[in-house]
Structure formats: structure tokens, C-alpha cells
C-alpha positions as CSV (number, residue, x, y, z in Angstrom):
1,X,22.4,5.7,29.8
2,X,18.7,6.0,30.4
3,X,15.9,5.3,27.9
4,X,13.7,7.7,26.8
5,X,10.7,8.0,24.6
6,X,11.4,7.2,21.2
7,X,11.1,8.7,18.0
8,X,12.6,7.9,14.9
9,X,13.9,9.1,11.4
10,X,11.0,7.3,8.9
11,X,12.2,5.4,5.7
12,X,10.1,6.9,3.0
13,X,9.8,3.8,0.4
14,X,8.6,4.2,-3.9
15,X,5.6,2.1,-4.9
16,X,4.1,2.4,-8.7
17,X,0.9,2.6,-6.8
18,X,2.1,6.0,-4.7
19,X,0.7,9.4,-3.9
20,X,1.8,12.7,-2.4
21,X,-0.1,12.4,0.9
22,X,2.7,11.8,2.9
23,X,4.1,15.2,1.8
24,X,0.8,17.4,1.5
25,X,-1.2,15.6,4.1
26,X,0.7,14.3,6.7
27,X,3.7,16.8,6.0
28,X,6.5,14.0,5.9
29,X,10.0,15.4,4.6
30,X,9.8,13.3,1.6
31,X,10.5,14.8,-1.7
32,X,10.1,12.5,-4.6
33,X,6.8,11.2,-6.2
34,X,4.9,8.6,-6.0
35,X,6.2,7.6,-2.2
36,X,3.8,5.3,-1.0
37,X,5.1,4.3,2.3
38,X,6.6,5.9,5.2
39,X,8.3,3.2,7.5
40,X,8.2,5.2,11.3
41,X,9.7,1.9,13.3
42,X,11.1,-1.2,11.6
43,X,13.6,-3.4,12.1
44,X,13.6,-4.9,9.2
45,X,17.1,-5.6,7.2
46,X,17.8,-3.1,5.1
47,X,15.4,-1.0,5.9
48,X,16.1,0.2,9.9
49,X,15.1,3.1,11.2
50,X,17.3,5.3,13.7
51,X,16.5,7.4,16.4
52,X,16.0,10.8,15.9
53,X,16.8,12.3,19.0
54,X,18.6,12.4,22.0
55,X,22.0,10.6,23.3
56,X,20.7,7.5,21.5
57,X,20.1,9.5,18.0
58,X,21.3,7.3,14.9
59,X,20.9,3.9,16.6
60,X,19.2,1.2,15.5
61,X,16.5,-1.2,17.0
62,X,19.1,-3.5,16.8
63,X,21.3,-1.5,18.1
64,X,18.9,-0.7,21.1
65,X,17.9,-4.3,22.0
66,X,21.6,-5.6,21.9
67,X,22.6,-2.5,24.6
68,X,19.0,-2.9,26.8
69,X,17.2,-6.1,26.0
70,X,14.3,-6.0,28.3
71,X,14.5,-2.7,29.3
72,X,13.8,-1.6,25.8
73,X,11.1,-5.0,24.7
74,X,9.9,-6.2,28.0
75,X,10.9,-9.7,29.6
76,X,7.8,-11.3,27.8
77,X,7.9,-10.1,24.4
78,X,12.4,-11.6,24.3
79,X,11.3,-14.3,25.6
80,X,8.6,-14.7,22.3
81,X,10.9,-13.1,20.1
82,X,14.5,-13.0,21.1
83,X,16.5,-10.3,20.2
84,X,14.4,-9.5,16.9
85,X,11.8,-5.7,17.0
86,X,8.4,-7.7,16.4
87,X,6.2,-4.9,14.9
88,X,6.5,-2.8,11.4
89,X,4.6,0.8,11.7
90,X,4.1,2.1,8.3
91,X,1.8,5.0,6.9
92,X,0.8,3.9,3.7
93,X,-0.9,6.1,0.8
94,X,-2.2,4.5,-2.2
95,X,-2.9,6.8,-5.0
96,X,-3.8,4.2,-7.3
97,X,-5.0,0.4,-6.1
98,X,-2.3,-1.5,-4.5
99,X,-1.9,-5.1,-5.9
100,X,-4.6,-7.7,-4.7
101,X,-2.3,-10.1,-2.9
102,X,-2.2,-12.4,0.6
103,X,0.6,-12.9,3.2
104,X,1.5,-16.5,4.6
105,X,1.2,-17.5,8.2
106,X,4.2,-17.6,10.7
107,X,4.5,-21.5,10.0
108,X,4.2,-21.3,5.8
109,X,6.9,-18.5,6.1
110,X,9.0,-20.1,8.3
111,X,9.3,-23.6,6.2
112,X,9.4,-21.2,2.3
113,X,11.5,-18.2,3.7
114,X,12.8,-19.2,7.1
115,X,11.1,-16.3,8.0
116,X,8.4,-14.6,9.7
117,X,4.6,-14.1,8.3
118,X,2.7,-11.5,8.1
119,X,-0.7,-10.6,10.4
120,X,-1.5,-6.5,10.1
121,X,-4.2,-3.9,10.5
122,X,-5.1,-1.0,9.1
123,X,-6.4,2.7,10.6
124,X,-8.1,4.7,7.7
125,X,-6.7,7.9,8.2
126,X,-8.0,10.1,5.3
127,X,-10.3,8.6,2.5
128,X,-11.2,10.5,-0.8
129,X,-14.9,10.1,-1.4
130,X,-16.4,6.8,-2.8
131,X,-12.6,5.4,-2.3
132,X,-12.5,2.1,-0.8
133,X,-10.6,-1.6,0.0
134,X,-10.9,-4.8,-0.7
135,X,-10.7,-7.5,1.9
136,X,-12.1,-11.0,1.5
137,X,-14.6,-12.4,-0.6
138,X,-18.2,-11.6,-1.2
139,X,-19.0,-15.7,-1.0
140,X,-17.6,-18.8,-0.3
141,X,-14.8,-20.0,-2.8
142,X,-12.5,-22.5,-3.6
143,X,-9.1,-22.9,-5.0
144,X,-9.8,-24.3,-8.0
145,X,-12.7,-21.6,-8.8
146,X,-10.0,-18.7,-7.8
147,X,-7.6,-19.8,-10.2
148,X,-10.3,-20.3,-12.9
149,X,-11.2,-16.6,-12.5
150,X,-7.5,-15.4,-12.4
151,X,-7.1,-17.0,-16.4
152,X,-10.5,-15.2,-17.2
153,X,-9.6,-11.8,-15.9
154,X,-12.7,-11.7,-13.6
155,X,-11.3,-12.6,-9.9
156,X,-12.2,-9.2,-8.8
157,X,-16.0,-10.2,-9.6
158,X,-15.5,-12.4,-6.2
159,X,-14.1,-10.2,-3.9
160,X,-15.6,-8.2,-0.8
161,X,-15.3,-4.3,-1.8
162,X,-15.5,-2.3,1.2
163,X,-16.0,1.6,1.8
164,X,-13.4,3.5,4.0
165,X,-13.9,6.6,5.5
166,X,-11.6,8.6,8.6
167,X,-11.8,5.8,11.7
168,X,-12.2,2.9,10.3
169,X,-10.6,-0.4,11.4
170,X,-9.1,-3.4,9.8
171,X,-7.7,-6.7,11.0
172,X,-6.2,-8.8,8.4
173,X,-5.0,-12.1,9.3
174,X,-2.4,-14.2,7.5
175,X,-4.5,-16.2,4.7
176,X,-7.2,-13.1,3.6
177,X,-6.9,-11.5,0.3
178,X,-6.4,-7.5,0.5
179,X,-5.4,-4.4,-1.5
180,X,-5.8,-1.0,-0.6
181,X,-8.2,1.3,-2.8
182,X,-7.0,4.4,-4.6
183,X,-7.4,7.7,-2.5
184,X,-6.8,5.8,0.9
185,X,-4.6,7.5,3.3
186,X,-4.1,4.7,6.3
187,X,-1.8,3.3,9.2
188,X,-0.6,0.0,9.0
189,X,0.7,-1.7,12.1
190,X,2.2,-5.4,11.3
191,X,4.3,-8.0,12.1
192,X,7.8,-7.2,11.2
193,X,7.7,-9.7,7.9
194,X,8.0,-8.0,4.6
195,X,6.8,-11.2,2.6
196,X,3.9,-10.5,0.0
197,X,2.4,-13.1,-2.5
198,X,1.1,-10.3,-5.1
199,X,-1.8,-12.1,-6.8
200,X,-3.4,-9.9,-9.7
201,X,-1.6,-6.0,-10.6
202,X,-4.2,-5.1,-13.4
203,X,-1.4,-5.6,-15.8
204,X,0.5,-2.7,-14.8
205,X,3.8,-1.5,-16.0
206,X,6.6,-0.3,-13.3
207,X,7.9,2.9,-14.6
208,X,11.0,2.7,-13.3
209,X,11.9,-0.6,-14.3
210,X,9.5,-1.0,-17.5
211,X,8.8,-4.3,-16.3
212,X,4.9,-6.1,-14.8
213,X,5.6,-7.0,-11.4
214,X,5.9,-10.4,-10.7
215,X,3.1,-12.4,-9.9
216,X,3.4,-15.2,-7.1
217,X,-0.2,-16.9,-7.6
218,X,1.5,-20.6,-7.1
219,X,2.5,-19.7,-3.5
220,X,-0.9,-17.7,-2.7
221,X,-3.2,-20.7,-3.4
222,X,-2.6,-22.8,-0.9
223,X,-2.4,-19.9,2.2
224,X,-6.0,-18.5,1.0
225,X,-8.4,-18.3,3.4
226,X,-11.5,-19.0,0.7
227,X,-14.6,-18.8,3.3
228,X,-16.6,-15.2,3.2
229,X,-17.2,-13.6,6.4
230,X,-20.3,-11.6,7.6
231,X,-18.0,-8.6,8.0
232,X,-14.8,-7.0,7.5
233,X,-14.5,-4.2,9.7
234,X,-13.7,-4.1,13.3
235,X,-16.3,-2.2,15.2
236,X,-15.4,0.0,18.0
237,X,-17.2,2.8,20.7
238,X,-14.9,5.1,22.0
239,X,-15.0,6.7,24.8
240,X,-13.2,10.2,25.8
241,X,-10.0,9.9,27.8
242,X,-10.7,6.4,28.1
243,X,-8.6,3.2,26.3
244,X,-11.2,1.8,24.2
245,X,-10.5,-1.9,23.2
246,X,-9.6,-2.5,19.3
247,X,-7.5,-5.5,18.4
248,X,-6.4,-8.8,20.2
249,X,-4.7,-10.6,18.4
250,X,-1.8,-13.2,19.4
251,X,0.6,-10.8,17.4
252,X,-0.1,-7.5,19.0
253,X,-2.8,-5.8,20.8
254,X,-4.3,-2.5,19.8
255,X,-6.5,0.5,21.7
256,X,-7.8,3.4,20.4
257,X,-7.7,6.9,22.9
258,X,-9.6,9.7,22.1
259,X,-8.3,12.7,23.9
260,X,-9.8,15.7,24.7
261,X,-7.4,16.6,27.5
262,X,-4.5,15.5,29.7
263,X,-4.2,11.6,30.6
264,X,-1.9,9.9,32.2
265,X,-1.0,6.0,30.6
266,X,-0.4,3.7,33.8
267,X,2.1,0.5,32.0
268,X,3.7,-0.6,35.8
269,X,1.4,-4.2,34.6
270,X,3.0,-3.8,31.2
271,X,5.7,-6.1,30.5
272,X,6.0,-5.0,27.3
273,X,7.8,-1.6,24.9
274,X,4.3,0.5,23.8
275,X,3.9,2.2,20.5
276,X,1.8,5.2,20.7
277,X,0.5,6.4,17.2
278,X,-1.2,10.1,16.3
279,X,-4.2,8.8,13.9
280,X,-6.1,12.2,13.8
281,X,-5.1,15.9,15.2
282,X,-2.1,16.1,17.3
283,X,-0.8,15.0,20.8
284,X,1.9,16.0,23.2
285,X,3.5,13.4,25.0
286,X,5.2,13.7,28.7
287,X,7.8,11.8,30.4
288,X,10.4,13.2,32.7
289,X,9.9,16.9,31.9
290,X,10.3,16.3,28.5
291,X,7.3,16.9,25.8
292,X,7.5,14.3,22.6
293,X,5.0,16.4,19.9
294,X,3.3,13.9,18.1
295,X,1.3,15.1,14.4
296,X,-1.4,13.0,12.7
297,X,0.9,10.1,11.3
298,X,3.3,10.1,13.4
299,X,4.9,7.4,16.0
300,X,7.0,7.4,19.2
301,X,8.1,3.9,21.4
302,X,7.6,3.8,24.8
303,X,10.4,1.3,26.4
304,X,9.0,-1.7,28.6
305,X,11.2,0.0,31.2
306,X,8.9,3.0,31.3
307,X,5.9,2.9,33.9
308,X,3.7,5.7,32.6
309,X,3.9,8.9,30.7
310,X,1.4,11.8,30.5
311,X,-0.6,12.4,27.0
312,X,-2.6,15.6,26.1
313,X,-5.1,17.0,23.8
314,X,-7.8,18.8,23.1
315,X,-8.4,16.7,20.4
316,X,-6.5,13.7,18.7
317,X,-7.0,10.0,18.2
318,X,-4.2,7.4,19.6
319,X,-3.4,3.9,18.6
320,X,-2.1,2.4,21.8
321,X,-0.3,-0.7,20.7
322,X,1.8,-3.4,22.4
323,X,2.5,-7.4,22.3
């Protein structure tokens, strides 16, 4: 059977630090409160999505790579990563702040968790005024000074507070301290790890368990990154119609489109599947006859095996991203 585009059914996940903009913003099916993630393509156990359309609807990523392998990934990216979906697309809507926290490297994970670590980015999609991030520090630290601060209830005093706004980029590398602000409305593309060391929660209280969360401040201190950078944000010009270059990382790569009309995506040179993600407005994507809609927030995969397909808009933001 032939591959096709790919869209899939999200997995819409609780956090104590959730919103409702995945329902009344981005006008995801989800009905409870406080749901502060959407998962549109994982492969993560336990939590895989399936597609949503199509002869191949209900199967997994799993599923997919055991029946097409290279078809499906690209020759280069199994050859990295075996038979395992590399990349976690979330939307991710913090109502409240998320928890200050850090994720390990590939190698630390590997030798605590015999897993994988965690290197991500982020899109601000929507932002309420004055909301904002935190990412890094505002000066040069050490461990021993961190930890000082954590017992005194001042560590936020030495962290890098950031503005958001619509369009903003983000690159967090395993090792720098992050939380998302309340009121920010983002895209998070990540290496498929789901490994967290939550640092400081402001003493808050789970609702549904009654319970803190648990703090993991002994494993965070030694994957710190403690040196302050000149900035935080990854600056970009776009260009209309045009790939605009975003991200390189060793972990994925990431382009921003800004459509105004129809273009057609060339990936013959592409040995590698192609996750196309509405950030802003809405896009219609082509392949074969067939028209994928995507809305603002909203994913579809592109198989390695496919060698273009056609996009159009007359006005909507893509992130282009592969391995």
C-alpha cells in the first residue's frame, strides 16, 4: 500500500499548569480542563498517536516504521535511530507557569534512564500581553550558588525572564533551565524523550492528586548549563514563499515558510520523513490530487518516500522540520 501524507489523532494530556486554548484557540476536540498539551505525532510508549485517515487510519508510528522503514523515516535518519520515531510535536498551553526545570543530554539519559535526552524548541504562537518565559540565567552561576538559592526561595532572582510575543523562536539545548510563562500559547518540536528534572513548582498543590510534585533537584545539578548567554531568542528574516533558515541543530532542523500563495516543496535531496506544522492562519497541502487542510496548530508527516508536495496560502506560517 502507498504512503500518503499523514495526519494523526492528537493525545490531549492534563497538566496542573493548563488552559483552555487548545479548545477556544486552536479549536482542538478536547473537552476537559486544564489540558495543557496536545501531542500531534509521538511515538512515545504509552502515549502513540494513530493515523487519522486513510487505508493506514489507527496505525501507529510503530506500526508504520515496522511495515515501511525507509520509505516512511528516510535511509539516514534508521540508520541514526533504528526503528524508533525521533521527534515529539506537541502544542503546549500554559495557563499558569510551568515548573522551572532542565532535561539531561542524550549521554546522561542514556547511563540514568537508558534512554534518550531531551533537546527542543519552541514557536510562540499566541502570547497574552506582558506574558513571558524563562530561559537561562541573567549571569554567570555555579552549582553551589544555585542550590544556595533553591533553600532560600530566591532562585528565580537569577534567571533570564524573557518577553514572548506571536513569532518568536526558541532553541533549548539539553543542560538550560526553562519554564514556560502563564498566557503562552506555543509549539514545541522535541526529541522524542519524555524525561524532565522539575526543579522549583512554587509549592504548588496537584488537584487531582492533592500531592506537590516531586522535585528532582539532585539529578538537575550536575546537567546545568550555569554560564549566561548574550541572548535567548533565535532571530530570523523571512522571506515570502521562500524557506527561511531557523534551527540546525544535530537533533533536527527547522525552517520557517511564510506563504502568501501556492509553493511547491522540492525533498527529491531529502533523505529524510518532513513534518510540516501550521504556526499562524491556515494552509492547504497537495499531494496526488488529494488536499491535507492544515489550521493554526496543526501537524501532517511527509514520508521520506515522498519527493514534493504543493502548499498554499494566502496567508500562514509553516515550520518545515526534518532530521
Amino acid at each position: 500500500m502507498d504512503l500518503y501524507p499523514l495526519v494523526f489523532e492528537p493525545i490531549f494530556k492534563y497538566r496542573i499548569w493548563g488552559g483552555n486554548k487548545l479548545r477556544t484557540t486552536l479549536h482542538k476536540e478536547c473537552s476537559e480542563d486544564q489540558i495543557g498539551e496536545s501531542w500531534e505525532i509521538s511515538d512515545v510508549k504509552g502515549s502513540k498517536t494513530v493515523v487519522a485517515h486513510g487505508h493506514l487510519k489507527g496505525k501507529t508510528l510503530t506500526d508504520l516504521i515496522a511495515i515501511y522503514g525507509p520509505k516512511l523515516l528516510g535511509h539516514s535518519v534508521m540508520s541514526r535511530f533504528g526503528d524508533q520515531f525521533p521527534l515529539l510535536v506537541k502544542c503546549i498551553d500554559a495557563k499558569t507557569p510551568l515548573s522551572i526545570q532542565v532535561h539531561p543530554t542524550n549521554e546522561v539519559a542514556k547511563k540514568r534512564h537508558n534512554g534518550v535526552g531531551k533537546n527542543e524548541m519552541w514557536y510562540i504562537m499566541q502570547a497574552d500581553p506582558f506574558a513571558e518565559i524563562v530561559i537561562g540565567f541573567n549571569h554567570n552561576t555555579d552549582k553551589q550558588s544555585f542550590n544556595n538559592q533553591l533553600k532560600r526561595g530566591t532562585i528565580e532572582n537569577s534567571l533570564h525572564k524573557e518577553k514572548v510575543s506571536a513569532g518568536d523562536l526558541f532553541y533549548i539545548p539539553a543542560g538550560r533551565v526553562h519554564a514556560i510563562g502563564a498566557g503562552v500559547l506555543l509549539a514545541e518540536i522535541q526529541q522524542t524523550s519524555n524525561i524532565t528534572y522539575r526543579i522549583y513548582d512554587y509549592d504548588r498543590v496537584d488537584k487531582k492528586t492533592g500531592k506537590k510534585r516531586e522535585l528532582h533537584n539532585e539529578l538537575a545539578e550536575d546537567v546545568i548549563d550555569y554560564t549566561s548567554k548574550e541572548s535567548y531568542k533565535t532571530s530570523y528574516t523571512l522571506e515570502e514563499n521562500k524557506r527561511t533558515d531557523a534551527i540546525h541543530t544535530p537533533f533536527f532542523t527547522t525552517n520557517i515558510i511564510s506563504l502568501t500563495s501556492e509553493v511547491e516543496l522540492d525533498y527529491s535531496d531529502t533523505d529524510s520523513f518532513v513534518i510540516l506544522m501550521c504556526v499562524e492562519g491556515s494552509v492547504n497541502v497537495i499531494y496526488n490530487k488529494s488536499i491535507f487542510h492544515l489550521a493554526t496548530g496543526y501537524a501532517i508527516l511527509l514520508p521520506a518516500m515522498l519527493t514534493s508536495v504543493t502548499v498554499e496560502s494566502s496567508n500562514a506560517k509553516l515550520l518545515e522540520v526534518t532530521i
